[in-house]
C-alpha positions in Angstrom: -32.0 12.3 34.8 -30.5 15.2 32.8 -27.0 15.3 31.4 -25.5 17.7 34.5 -27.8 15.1 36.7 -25.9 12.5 35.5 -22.2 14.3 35.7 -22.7 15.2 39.7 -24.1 11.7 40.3 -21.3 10.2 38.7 -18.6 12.7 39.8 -20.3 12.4 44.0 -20.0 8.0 43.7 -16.0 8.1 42.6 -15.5 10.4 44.9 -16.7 8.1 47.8 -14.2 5.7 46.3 -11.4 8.3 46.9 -11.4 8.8 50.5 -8.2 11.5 50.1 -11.1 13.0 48.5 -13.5 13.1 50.4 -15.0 16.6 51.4 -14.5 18.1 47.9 -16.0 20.8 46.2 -17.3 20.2 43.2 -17.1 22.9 40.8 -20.2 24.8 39.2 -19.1 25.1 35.9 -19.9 23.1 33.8 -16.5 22.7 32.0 -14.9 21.6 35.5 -17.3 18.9 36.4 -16.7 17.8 33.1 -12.4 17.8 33.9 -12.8 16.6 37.4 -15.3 13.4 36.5 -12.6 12.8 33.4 -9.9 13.0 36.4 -11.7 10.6 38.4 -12.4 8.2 35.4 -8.7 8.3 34.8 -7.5 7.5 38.2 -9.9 4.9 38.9 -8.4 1.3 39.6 -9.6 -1.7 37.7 -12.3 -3.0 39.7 -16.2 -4.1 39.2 -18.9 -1.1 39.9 -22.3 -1.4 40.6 -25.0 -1.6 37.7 -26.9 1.9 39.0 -23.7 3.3 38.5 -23.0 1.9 35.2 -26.1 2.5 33.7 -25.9 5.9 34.9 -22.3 6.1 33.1 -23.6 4.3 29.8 -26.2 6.9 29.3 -24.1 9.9 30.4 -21.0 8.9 28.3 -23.0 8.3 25.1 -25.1 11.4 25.3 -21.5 13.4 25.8 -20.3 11.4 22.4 -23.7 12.3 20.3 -22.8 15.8 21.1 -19.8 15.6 19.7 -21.4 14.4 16.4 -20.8 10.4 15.4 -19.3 10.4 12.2 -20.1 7.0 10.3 -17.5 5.3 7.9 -20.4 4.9 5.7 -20.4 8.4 4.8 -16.8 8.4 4.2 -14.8 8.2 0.7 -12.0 5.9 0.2 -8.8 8.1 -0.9 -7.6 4.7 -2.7 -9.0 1.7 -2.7 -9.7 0.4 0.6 -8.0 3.1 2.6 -9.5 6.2 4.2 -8.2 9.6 5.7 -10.5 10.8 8.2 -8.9 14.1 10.4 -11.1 13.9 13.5 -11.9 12.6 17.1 -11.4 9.1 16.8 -13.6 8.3 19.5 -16.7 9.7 18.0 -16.1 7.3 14.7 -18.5 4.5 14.1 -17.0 1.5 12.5 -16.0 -1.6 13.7 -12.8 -1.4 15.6 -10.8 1.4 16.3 -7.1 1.1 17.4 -5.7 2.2 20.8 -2.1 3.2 20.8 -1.4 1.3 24.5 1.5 0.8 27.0 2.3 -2.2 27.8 0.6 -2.7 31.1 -2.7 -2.0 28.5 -4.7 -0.5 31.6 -5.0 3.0 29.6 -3.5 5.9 31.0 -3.7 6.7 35.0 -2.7 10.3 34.0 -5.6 12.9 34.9 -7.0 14.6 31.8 -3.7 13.3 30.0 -3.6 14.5 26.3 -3.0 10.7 24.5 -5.1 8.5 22.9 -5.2 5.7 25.2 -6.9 8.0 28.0 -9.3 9.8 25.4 -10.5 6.4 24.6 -11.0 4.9 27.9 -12.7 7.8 29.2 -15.2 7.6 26.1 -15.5 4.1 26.4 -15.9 4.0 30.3 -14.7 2.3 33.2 -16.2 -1.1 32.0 -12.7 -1.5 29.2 -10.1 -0.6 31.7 -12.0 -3.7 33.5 -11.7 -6.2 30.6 -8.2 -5.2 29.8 -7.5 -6.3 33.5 -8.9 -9.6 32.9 -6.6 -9.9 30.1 -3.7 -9.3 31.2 -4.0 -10.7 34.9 -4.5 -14.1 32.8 -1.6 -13.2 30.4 0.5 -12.5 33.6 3.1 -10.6 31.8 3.5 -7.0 30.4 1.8 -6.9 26.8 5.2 -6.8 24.5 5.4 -4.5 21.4 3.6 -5.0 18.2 1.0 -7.6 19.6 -2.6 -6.8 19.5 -5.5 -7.5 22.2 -9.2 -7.0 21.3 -12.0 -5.6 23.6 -15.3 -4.8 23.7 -16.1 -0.4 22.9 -18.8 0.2 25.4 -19.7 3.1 24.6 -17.4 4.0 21.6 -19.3 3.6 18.7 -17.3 1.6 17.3 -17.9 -2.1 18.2 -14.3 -3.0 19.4 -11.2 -1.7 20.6 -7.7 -3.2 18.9 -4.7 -2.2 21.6 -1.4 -2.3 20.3 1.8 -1.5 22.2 4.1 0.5 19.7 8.0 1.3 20.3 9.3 4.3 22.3 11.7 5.9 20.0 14.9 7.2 22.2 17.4 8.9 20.2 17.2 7.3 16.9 14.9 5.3 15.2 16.8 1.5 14.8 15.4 -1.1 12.2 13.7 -3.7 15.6 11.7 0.0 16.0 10.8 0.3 12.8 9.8 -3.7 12.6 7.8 -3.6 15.3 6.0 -0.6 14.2 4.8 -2.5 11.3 3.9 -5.7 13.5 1.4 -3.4 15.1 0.1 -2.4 12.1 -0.2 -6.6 10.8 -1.2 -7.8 14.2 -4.3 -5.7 14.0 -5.1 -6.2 10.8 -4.8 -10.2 11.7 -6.8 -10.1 14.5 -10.3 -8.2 12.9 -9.6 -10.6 10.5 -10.0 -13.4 12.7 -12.9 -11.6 14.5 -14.3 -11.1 10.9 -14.5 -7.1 10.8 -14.7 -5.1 8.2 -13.6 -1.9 8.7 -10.9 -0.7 11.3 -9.4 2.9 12.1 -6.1 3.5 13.1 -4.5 6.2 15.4 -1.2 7.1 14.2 0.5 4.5 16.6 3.7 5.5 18.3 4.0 9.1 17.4 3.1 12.1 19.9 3.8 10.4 23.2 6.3 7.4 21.8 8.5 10.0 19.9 8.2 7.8 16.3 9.4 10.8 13.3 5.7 10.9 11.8 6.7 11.1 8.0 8.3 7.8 8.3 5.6 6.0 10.9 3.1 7.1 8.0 5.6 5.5 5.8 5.5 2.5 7.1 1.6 2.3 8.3 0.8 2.8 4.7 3.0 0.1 3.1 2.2 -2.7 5.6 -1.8 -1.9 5.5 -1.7 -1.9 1.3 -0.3 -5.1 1.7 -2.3 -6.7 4.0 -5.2 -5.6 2.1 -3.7 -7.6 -0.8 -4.7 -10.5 1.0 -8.3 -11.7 1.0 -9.9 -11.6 4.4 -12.9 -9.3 6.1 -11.0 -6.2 6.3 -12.4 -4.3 3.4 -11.7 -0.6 5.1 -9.0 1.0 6.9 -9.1 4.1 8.0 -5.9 6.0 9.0 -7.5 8.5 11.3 -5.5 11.8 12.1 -6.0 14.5 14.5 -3.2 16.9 13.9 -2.9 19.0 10.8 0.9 17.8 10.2 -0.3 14.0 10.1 -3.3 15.2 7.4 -0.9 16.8 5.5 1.7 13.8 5.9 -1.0 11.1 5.0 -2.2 13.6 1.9 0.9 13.2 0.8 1.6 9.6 0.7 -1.7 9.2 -0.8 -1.6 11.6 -3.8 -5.1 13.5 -2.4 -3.5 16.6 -1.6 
């Protein structure tokens, strides 16, 4: 099968799932088809799909990523010690977790074409996490509370593992719970790919963007908490604070003395 094979296969079978659906065009451009199977990615329910279908998915979804270009922490320089900047698609870095910036249902975002992390990651990762992250939280039975952390399987991320993390919604202004909990995101991460034994993990700049957090001081406080963690000996050897706007780079220059 080709790549556009792949996208109209893909795009025809979620559209049989979608009976208010049923009977639409699909679109000719390329572009389009590209939207309307993210759309129906996004808008899919948890449920199990059938291995045709996956395998399809796996091979389409990873051939859309090495498009992109896979950028490996291996080719990376540390600004100081540990600790990388990397300005870039997070979901086109190979390492060994990256970190989703979840609510707190932790299903990723139902939102078609939505612009936040948490959908750009399940749709890269495909329908197979929003699955797992059902299993977890139908046995947790209880909305994921802030500044935990919940590992999953990447699919097809290249990165091995997904860390989600449930950050505070700032509303008005930022009180000191807000600010702890911010942090306990930050160490409950960390904690866990210790515990799983990884080495290197990338963080998103958690509840900024969507969840309102003043970025200068999130940054703040995501660099203090992961330079002390890293004082401790465990398998984290690399963090990677992972920006996508140019304010953040700048921000994160900053704080680092690189700029």
């Amino acid at each position: 099968m080709t790549q556009p094979e792949r996208r109209i296969y893909l795009i025809k079978e979620l559209l049989k799932e979608q009976p208010r659906y049923m009977g639409m065009d699909i679109p000719a451009d390329d572009a389009e088809q590209r939207r309307l199977l993210r759309s129906l990615f996004n808008i899919r329910m948890p449920r199990p799909a059938s291995r045709e279908f996956l395998e399809i998915q796996d091979a389409y979804l990873q051939e859309e990523t090495r498009q992109k270009g896979i950028t490996d922490i291996a080719d990376l320089k540390p600004a100081q010690g540990g600790v990388y900047l990397w300005q870039g698609d997070i979901t086109t870095l190979r390492c060994d977790a990256i970190v989703n910036a979840a609510n707190s249902a932790l299903l990723g975002c139902f939102i078609p074409c939505h612009g936040c992390i948490d959908n750009a990651i399940h749709t890269a990762a495909g329908l197979q996490l929003r699955e797992e992250c059902h299993r977890l939280m139908e046995a947790q039975g209880h909305p994921e509370p802030n500044g935990r952390a919940k590992l999953t399987k990447g699919y097809n991320l290249p990165a091995r593992y997904v860390l989600h993390t449930v950050g505070p919604i700032i509303q008005g202004e930022v009180r000191p719970q807000d600010r702890q909990e911010l942090a306990a995101c930050y160490r409950s991460c960390l904690a866990l790919a210790a515990e799983h034994g990884l080495n290197s993990v990338a963080f998103c700049c958690i509840s900024t963007g969507e969840f309102h957090f003043p970025n200068k001081e999130a940054a703040q406080i995501a660099l203090e908490t992961v330079t002390n963690f890293l004082q401790n000996k465990t398998s984290i050897q690399k963090v990677i604070f992972n920006v996508f706007k140019d304010t953040d780079a700048a921000i994160y220059r900053s704080l680092l003395g690189t700029d």
